[in-house]
Structure formats: C-alpha cells, structure tokens
MIDOSE-1310 file (N, C-alpha, C; in nm, 2 decimals, decimal comma, always signed):
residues 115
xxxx	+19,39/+8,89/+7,11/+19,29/+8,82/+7,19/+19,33/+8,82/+7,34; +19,21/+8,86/+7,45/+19,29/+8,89/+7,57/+19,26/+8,73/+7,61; +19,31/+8,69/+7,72/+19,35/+8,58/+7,77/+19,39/+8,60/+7,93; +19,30/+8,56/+8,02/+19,39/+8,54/+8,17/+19,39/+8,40/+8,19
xxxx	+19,50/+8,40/+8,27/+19,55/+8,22/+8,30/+19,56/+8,25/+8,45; +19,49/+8,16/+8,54/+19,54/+8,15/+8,67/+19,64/+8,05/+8,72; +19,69/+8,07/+8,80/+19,81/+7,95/+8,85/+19,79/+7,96/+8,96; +19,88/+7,86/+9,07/+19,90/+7,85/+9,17/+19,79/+7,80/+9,30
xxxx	+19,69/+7,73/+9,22/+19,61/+7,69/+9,26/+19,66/+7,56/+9,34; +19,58/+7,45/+9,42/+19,61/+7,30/+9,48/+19,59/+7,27/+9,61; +19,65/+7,17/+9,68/+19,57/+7,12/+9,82/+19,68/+7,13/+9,92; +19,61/+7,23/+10,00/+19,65/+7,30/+10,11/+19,60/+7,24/+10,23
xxxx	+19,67/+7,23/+10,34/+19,60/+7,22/+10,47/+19,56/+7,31/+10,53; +19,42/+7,25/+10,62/+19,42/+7,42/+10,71/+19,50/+7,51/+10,78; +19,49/+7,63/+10,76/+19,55/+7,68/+10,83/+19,69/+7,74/+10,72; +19,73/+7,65/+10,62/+19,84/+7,69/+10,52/+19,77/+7,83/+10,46
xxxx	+19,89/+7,85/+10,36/+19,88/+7,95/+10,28/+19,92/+7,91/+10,12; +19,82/+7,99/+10,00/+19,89/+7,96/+9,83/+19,87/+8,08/+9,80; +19,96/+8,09/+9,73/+19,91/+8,25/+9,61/+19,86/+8,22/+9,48; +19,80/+8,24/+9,41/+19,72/+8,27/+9,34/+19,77/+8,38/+9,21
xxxx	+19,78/+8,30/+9,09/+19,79/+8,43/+9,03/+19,71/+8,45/+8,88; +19,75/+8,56/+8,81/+19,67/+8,58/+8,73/+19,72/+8,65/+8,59; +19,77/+8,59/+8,48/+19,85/+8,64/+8,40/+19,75/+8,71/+8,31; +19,75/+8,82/+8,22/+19,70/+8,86/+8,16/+19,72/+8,90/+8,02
xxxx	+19,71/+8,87/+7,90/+19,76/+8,88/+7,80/+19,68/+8,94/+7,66; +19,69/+9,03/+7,59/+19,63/+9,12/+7,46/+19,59/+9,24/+7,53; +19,50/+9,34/+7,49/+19,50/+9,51/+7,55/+19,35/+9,50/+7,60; +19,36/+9,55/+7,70/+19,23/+9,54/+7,75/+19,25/+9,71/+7,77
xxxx	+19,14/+9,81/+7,72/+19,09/+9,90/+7,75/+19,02/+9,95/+7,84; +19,02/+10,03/+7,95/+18,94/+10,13/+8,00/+18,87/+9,98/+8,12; +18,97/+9,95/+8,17/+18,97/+9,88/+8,29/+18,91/+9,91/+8,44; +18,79/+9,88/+8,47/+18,73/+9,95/+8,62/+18,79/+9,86/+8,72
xxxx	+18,85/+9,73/+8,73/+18,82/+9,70/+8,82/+18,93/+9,55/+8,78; +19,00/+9,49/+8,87/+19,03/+9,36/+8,84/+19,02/+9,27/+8,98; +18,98/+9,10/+8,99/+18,95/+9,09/+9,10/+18,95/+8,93/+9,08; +18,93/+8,89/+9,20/+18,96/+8,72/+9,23/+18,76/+8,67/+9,29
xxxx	+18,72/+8,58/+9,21/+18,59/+8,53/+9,25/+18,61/+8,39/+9,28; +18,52/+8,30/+9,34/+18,55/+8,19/+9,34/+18,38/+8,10/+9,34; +18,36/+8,00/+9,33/+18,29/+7,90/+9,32/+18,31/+7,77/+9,39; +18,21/+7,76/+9,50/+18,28/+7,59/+9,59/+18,12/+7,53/+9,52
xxxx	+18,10/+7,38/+9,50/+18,03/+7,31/+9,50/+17,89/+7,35/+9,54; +17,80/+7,31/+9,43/+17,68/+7,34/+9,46/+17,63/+7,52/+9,49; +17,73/+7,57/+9,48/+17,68/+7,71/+9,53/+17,75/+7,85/+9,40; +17,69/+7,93/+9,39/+17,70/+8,05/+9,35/+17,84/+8,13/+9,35
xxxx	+17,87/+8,17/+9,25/+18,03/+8,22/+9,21/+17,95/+8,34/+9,30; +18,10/+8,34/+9,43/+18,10/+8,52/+9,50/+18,22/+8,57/+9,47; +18,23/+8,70/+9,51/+18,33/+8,75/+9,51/+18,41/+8,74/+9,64; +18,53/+8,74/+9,59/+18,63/+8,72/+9,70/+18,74/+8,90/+9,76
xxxx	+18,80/+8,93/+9,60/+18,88/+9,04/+9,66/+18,85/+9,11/+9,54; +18,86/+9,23/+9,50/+18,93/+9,37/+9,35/+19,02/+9,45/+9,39; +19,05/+9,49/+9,30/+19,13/+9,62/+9,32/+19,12/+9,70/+9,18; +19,11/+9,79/+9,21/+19,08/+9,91/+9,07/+19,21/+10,01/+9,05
xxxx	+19,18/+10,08/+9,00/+19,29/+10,14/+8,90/+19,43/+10,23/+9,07; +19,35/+10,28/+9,13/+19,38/+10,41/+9,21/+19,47/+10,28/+9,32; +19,44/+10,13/+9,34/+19,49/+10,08/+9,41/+19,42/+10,04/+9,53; +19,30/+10,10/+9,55/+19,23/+10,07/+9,65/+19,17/+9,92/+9,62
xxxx	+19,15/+9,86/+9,72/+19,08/+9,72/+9,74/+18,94/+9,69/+9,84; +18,92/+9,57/+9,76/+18,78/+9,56/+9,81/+18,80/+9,41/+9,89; +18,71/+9,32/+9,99/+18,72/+9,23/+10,04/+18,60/+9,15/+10,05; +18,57/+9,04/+10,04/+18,45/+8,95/+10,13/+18,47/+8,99/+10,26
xxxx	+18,39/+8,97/+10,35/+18,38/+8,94/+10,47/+18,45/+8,83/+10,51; +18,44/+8,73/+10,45/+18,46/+8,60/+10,50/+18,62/+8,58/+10,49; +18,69/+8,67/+10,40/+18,86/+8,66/+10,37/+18,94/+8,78/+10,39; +18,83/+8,89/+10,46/+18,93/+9,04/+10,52/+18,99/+8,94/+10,66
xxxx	+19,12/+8,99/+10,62/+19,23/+8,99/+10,74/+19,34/+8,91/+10,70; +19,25/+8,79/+10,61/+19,34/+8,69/+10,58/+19,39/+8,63/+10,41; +19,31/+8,71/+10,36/+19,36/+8,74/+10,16/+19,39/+8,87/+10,14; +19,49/+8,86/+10,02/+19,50/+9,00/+10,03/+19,57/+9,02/+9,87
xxxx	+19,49/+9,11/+9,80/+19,52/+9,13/+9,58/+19,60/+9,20/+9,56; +19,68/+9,19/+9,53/+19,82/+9,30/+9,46/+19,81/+9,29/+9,29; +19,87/+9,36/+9,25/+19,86/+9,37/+9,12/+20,02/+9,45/+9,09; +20,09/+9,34/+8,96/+20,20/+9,40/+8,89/+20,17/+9,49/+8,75
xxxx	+20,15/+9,59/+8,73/+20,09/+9,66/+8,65/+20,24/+9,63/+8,53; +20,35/+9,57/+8,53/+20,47/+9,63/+8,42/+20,44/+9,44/+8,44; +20,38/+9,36/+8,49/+20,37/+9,25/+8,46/+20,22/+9,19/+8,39; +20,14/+9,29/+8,44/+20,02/+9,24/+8,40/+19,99/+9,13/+8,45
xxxx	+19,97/+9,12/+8,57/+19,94/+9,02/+8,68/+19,88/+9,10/+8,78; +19,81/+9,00/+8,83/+19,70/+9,01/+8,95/+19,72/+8,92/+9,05; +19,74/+8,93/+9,18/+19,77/+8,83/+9,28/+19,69/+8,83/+9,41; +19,66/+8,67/+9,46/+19,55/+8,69/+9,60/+19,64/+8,61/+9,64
xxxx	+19,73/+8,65/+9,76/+19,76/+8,60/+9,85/+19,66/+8,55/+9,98; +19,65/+8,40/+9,99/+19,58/+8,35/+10,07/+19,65/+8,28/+10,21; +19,65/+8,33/+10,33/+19,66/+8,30/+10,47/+19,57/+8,22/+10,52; +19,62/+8,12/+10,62/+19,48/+8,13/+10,73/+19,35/+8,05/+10,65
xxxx	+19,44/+7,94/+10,56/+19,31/+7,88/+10,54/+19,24/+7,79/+10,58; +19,13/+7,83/+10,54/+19,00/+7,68/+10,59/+18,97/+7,60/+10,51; +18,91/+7,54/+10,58/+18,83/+7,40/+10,45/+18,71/+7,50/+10,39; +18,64/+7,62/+10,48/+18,56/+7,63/+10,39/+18,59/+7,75/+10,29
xxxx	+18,74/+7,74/+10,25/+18,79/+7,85/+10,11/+18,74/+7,75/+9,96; +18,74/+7,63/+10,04/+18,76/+7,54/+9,91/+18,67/+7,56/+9,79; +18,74/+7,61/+9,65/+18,65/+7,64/+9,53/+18,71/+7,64/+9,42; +18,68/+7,67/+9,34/+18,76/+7,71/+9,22/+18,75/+7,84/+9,21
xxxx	+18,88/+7,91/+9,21/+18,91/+8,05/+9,19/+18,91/+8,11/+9,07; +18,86/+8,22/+9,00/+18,82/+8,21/+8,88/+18,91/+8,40/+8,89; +18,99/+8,44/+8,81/+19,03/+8,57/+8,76/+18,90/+8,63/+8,69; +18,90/+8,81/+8,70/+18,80/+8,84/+8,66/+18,89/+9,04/+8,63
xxxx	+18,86/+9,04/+8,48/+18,87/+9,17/+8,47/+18,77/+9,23/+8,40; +18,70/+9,34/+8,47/+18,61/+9,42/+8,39/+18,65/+9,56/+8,39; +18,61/+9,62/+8,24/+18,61/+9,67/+8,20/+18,46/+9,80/+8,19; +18,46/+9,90/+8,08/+18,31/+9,96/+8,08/+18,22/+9,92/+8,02
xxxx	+18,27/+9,80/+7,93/+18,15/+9,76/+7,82/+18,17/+9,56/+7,83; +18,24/+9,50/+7,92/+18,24/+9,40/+7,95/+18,32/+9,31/+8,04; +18,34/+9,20/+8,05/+18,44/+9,13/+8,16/+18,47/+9,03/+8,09; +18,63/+8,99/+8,15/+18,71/+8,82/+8,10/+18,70/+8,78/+8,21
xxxx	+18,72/+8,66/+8,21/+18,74/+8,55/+8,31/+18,82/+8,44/+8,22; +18,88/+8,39/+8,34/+18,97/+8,32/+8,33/+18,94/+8,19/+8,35; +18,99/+8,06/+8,35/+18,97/+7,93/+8,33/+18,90/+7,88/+8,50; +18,96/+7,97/+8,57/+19,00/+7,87/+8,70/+19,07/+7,79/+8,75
xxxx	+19,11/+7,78/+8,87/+19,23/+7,72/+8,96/+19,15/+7,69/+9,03; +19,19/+7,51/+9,07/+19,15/+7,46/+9,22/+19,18/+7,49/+9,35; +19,12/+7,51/+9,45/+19,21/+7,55/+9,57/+19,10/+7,46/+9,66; +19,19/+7,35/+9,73/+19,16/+7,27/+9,82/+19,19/+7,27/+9,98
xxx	+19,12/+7,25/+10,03/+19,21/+7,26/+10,17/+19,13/+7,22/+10,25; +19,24/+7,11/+10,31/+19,16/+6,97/+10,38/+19,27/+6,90/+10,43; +19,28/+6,86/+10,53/+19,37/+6,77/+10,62/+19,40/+6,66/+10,55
C-alpha cells in the first residue's frame, strides 16, 4: 500500500524559513512527476513546486527564488525547502506523486506564518 506522510509543517514568522518533507512508502511504478501543492482557505489547491525523474524542476511564480524541491531517491523522500516567507504562503501543503495511470497525495501539513 503506497503511503506519503508530510512533516515539517508549523508557525513561522515572516520572513523565516521550514522544510517540508515527504516520506514515501510501498512501489510506486512508472513515476512522471513528484511535487509539493498547497491549499490556503477558501481557495483552490495550486501548485507550488515538481520535479520529475531527469531532476529538472518546475516552480509557481509566486515561490521561484524562494522554494526550492529536492528529492532523496535511496530515501524516498521529497523536500520543499521554504525561504522568505510570507503570510501569504499560509496553507496546507499537500505531497503529490503522479504516476501514468494515477496520483497519491498525502495528508497535508500546516504551514503558518504570521507574526
């Protein structure tokens, strides 16, 4: 049964930094893509960051410069290092791996940030 767990989620000030991570557990096959989305109140889960197999990465607008997704491939982990935060990052971070024929998601992590 696959399974991702995020951690490292909680209440940051602006301007601080959290990492973010993403444990991933059973075989997931024929993987296109793994990536960090999030959801703040009242509004629509976006995407935040991916990264696909070759290592290349993808960004929001709103978090190029200042997030940034690594991935431990002998750990099976996924990570969004977050810089430079604002109040308006505030969401629940949600892991996301898709595959050719479907996607997991993960529980979600709070990430707050507010004086």
């Amino acid at each position: 049964q696959v399974q991702l767990v995020e951690s490292g989620g909680g209440v940051v000030q602006p301007g601080g930094s959290l990492r973010l991570s993403c444990a991933v557990s059973g075989t997931i096959s024929r993987v296109n893509a793994m990536g960090w989305y999030r959801q703040a109140p009242g509004k629509q889960r976006e995407l935040v960051a991916t990264i696909i197999g070759s290592g290349s990465t993808n960004y929001a607008d709103s978090v190029k410069g200042r997030f940034t997704i690594s991935r431990d491939n002998a750990k099976n982990t996924v990570y969004l290092q977050m810089n430079s935060l604002k109040p308006e990052d505030t969401a629940v971070y949600y892991c996301n791996v898709r595959t050719v024929v479907r996607q997991y998601w993960g529980q979600g992590t709070q990430v707050t940030v507010s004086s």
